[in-house]
BAFI-3210 file (N, C-alpha, C; in Angstrom, 3 decimals, decimal comma, padded with zeros to 6 digits):
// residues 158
n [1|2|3|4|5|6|7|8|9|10|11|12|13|14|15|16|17|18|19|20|21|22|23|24|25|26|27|28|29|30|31|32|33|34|35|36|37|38|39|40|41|42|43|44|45|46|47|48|49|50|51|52|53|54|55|56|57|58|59|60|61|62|63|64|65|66|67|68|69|70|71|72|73|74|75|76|77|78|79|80|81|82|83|84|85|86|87|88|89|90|91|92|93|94|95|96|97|98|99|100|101|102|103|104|105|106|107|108|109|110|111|112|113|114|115|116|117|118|119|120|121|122|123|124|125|126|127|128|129|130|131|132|133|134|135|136|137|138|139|140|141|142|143|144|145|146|147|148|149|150|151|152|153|154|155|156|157|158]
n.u [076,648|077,002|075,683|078,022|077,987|076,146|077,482|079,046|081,824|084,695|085,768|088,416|089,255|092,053|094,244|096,694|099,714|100,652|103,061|104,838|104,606|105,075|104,605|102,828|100,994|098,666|096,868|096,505|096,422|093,403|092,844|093,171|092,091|089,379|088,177|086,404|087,422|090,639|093,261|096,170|100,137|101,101|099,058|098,532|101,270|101,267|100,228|101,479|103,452|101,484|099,585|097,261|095,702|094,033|094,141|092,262|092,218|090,201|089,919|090,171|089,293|091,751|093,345|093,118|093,183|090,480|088,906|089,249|089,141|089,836|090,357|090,382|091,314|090,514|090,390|086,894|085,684|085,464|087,013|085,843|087,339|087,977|086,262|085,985|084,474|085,954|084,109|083,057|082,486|080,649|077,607|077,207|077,172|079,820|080,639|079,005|080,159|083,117|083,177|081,543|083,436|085,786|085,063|084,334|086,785|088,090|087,414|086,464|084,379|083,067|081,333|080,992|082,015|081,259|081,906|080,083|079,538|076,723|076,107|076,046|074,772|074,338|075,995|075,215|072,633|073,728|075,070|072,730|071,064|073,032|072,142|073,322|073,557|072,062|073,644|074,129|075,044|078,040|078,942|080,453|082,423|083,798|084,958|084,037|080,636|080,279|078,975|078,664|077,151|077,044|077,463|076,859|077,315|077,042|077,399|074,867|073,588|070,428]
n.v [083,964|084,045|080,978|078,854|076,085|076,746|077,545|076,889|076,366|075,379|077,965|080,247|082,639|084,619|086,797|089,128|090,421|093,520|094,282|095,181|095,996|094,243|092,124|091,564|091,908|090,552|091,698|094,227|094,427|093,166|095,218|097,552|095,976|095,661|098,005|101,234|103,510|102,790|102,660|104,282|103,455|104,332|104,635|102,691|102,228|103,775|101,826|100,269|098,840|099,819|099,166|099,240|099,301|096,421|093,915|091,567|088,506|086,551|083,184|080,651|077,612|076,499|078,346|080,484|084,319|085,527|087,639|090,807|092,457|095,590|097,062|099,896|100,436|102,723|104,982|105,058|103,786|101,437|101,185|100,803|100,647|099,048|096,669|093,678|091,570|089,330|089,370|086,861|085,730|086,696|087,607|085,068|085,169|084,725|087,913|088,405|086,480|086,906|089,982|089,443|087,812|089,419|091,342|090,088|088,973|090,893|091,155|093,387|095,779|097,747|100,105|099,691|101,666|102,937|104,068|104,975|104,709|106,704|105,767|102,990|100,780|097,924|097,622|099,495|097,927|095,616|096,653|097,577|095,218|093,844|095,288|097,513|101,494|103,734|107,359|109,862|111,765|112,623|114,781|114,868|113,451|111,260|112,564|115,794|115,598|113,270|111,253|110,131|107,676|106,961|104,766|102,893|100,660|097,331|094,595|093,000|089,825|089,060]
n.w [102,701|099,204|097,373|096,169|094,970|092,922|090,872|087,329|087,127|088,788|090,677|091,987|094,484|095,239|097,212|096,356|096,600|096,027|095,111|092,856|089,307|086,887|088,512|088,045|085,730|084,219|085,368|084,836|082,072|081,761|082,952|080,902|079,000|078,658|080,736|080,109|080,685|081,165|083,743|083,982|083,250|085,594|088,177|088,457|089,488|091,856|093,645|094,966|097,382|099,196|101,968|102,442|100,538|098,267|096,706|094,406|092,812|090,802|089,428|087,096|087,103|085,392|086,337|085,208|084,967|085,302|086,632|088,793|091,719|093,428|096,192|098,428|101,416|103,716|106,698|106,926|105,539|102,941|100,247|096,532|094,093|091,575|089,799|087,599|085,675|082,950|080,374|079,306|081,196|082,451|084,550|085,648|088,169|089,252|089,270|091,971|093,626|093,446|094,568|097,099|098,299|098,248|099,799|102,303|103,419|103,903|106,870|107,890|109,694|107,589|105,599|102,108|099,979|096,408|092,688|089,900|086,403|085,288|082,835|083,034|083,059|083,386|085,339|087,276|087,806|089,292|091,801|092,693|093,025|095,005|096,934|097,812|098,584|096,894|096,755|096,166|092,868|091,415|089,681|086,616|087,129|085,804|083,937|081,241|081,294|081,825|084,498|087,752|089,739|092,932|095,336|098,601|101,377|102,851|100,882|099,890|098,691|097,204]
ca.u [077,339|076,494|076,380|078,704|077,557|075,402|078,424|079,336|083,383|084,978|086,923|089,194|089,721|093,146|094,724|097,973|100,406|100,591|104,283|105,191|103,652|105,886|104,823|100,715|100,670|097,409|095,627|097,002|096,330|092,451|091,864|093,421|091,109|087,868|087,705|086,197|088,880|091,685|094,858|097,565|100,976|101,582|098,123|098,901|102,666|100,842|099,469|102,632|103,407|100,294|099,251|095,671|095,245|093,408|093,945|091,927|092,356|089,508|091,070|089,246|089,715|092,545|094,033|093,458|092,641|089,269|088,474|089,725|088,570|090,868|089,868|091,578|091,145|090,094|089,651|085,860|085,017|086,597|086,792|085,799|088,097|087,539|085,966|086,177|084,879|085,668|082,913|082,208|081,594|079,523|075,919|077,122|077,544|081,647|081,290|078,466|081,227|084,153|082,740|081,508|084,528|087,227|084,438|084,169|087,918|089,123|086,441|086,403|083,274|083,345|080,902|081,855|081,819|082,078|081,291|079,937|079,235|075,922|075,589|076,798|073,238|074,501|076,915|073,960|071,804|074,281|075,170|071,655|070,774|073,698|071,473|073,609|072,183|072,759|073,922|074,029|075,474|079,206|078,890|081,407|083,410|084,569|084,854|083,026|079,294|080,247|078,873|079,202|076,289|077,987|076,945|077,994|077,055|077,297|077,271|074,222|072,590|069,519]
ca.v [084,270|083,332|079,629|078,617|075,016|077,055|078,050|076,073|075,886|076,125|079,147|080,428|084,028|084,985|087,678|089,498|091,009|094,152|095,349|095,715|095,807|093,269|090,412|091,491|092,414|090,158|092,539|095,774|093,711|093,380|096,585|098,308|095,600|095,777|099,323|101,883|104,286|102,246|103,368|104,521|102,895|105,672|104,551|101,547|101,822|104,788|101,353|099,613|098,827|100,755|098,160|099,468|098,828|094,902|093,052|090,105|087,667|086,099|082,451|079,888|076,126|076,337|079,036|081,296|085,222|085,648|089,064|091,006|093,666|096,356|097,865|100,500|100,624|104,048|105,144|104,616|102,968|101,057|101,896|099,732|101,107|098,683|095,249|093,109|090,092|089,457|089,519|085,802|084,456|087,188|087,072|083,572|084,875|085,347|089,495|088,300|085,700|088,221|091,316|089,399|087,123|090,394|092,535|089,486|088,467|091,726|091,226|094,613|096,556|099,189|100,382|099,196|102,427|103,196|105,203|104,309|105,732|106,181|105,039|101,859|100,142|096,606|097,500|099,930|096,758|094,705|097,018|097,620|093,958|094,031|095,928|098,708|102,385|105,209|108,329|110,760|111,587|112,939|115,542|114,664|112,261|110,617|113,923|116,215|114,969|111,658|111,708|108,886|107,406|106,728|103,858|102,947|100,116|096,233|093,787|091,120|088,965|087,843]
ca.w [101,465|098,062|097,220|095,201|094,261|091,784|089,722|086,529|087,213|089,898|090,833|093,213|094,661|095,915|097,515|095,580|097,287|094,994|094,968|091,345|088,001|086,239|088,820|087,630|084,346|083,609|085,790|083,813|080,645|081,902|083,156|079,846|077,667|079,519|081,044|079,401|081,087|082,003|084,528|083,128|084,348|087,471|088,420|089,001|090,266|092,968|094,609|095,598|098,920|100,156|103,215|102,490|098,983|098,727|095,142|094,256|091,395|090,276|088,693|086,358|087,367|084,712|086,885|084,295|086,136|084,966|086,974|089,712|092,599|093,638|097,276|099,336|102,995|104,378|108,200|107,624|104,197|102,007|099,040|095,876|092,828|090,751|089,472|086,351|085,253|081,605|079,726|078,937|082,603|083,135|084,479|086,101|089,562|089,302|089,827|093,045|094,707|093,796|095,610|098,611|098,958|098,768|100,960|103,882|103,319|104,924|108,128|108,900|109,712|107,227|104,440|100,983|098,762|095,009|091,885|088,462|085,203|085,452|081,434|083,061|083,553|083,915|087,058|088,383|088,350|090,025|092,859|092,987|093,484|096,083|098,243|098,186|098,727|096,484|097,600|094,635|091,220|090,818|087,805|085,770|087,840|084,259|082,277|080,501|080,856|082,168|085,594|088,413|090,392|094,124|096,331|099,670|102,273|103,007|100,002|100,658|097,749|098,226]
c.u [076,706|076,953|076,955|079,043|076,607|076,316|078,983|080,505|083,469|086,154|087,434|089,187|091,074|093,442|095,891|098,467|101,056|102,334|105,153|104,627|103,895|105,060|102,509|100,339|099,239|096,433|095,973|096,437|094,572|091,855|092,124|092,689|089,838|087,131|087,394|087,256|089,527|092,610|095,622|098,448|101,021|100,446|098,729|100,069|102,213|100,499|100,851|103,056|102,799|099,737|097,853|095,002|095,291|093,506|093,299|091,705|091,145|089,603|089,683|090,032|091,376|093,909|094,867|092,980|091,429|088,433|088,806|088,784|089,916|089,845|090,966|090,742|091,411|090,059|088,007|085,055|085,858|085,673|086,577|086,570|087,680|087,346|085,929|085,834|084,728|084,456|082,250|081,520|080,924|078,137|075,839|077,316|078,656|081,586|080,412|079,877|082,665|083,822|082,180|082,473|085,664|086,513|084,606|085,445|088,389|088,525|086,667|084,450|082,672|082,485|081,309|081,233|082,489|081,306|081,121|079,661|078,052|074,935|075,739|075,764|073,379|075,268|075,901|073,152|072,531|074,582|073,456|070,776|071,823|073,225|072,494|073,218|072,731|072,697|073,698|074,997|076,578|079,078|080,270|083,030|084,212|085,242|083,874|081,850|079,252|080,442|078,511|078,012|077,501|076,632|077,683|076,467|077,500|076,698|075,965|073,356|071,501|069,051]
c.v [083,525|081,179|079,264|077,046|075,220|077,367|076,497|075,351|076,260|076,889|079,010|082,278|084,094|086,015|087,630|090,233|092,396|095,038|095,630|095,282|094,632|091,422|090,348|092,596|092,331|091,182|093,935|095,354|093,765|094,491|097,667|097,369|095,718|096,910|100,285|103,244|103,309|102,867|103,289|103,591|103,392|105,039|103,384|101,100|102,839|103,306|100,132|099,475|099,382|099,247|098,281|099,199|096,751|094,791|091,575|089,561|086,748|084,867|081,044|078,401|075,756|077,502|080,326|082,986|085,669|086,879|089,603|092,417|094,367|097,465|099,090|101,041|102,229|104,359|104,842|104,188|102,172|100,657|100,998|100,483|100,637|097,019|094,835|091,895|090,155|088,607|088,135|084,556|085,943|087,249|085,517|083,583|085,240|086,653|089,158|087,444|086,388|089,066|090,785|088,475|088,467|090,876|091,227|088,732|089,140|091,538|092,181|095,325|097,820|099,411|100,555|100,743|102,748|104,034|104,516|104,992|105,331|105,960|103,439|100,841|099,070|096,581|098,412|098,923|095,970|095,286|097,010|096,467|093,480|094,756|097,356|100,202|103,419|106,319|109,397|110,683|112,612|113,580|115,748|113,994|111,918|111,733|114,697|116,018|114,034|112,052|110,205|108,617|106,823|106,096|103,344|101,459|098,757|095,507|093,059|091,071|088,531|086,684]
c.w [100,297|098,260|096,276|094,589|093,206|090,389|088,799|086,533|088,552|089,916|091,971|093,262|095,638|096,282|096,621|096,444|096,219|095,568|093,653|090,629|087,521|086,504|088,471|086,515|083,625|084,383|085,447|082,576|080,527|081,989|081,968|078,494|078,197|079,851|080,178|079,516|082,038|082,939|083,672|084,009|085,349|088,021|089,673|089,853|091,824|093,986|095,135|096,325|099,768|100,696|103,126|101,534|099,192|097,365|095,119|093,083|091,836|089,036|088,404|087,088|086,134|085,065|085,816|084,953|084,537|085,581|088,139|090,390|093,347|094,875|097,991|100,738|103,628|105,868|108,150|107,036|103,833|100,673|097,619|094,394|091,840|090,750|088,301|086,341|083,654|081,106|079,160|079,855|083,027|083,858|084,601|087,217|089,586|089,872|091,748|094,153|094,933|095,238|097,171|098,969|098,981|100,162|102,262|104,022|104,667|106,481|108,696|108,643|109,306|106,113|103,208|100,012|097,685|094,348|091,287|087,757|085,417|083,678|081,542|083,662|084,423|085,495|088,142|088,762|089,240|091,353|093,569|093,981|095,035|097,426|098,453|098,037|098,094|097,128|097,020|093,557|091,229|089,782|087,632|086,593|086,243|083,526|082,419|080,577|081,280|083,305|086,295|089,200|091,594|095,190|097,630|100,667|102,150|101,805|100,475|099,274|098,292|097,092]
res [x|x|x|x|x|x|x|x|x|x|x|x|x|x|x|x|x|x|x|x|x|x|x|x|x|x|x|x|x|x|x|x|x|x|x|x|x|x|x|x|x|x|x|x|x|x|x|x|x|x|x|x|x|x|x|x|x|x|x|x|x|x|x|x|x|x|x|x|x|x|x|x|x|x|x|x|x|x|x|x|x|x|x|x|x|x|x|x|x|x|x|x|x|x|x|x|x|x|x|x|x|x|x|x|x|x|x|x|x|x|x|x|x|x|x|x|x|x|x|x|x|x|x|x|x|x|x|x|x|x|x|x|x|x|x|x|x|x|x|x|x|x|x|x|x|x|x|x|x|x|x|x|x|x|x|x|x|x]
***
């Protein structure tokens, strides 16, 4: 796994136990300031006592949530919805120790797949660097014209 005596602060990643909005607002609050298409509320209340759906907070030494990963457990993937780190610990490692601390949390043996905009350079480079393997291009996954690059396999940094 990454080392994480390279990182500047130290963090923490937690699990959430996702059964209502109310008690995780800061991660509604992120993904509606950050995302370029956020969830609506239903989105978000659809993932509520689903046993398969994985939330992880991403928390600053001040136990402030600093970025989260949102998985959902499939019969033979699992699924990467979404990730976030806000935008000023970026490009410090945080989204690398996220994504392989949720992905080797769950210890299951399952190919980590997702989508992206593929205007979305910086997260194509990072999966990229993740070693993970594209598959093809979603026309119009987003919309209109906005079409999704789709990756799928095991996280590894090198």
């Amino acid at each position: 796994l990454l080392n994480c005596s390279k990182l500047s602060m130290k963090t923490t990643v937690k699990k959430t136990i996702f059964n209502n909005l109310d008690d995780h607002l800061d991660f509604f609050k992120l993904d509606n300031r950050y995302f370029k298409w956020p969830w609506i509320e239903e989105h978000w209340k659809c993932l509520f006592d689903n046993t398969n759906i994985h939330l992880y907070g991403l928390y600053s030494e001040r136990d402030e949530l600093i970025g989260f990963s949102l998985l959902l457990e499939e019969s033979d993937i699992l699924h990467l919805l979404k990730i976030l780190i806000i935008p000023e610990y970026r490009k410090k490692s945080f989204g690398k120790l996220l994504l392989l601390e949720s992905y080797s949390r769950l210890n299951i043996e399952k190919d980590l797949f997702l989508e992206v905009e593929v205007s979305n350079k910086a997260a194509i480079n990072f999966y990229d660097k993740a070693g993970l393997k594209k598959l093809n291009i979603s026309k119009n996954f987003y919309g209109s014209g906005l079409d999704a690059q789709r990756y799928c396999g095991v996280p590894k940094f090198l």
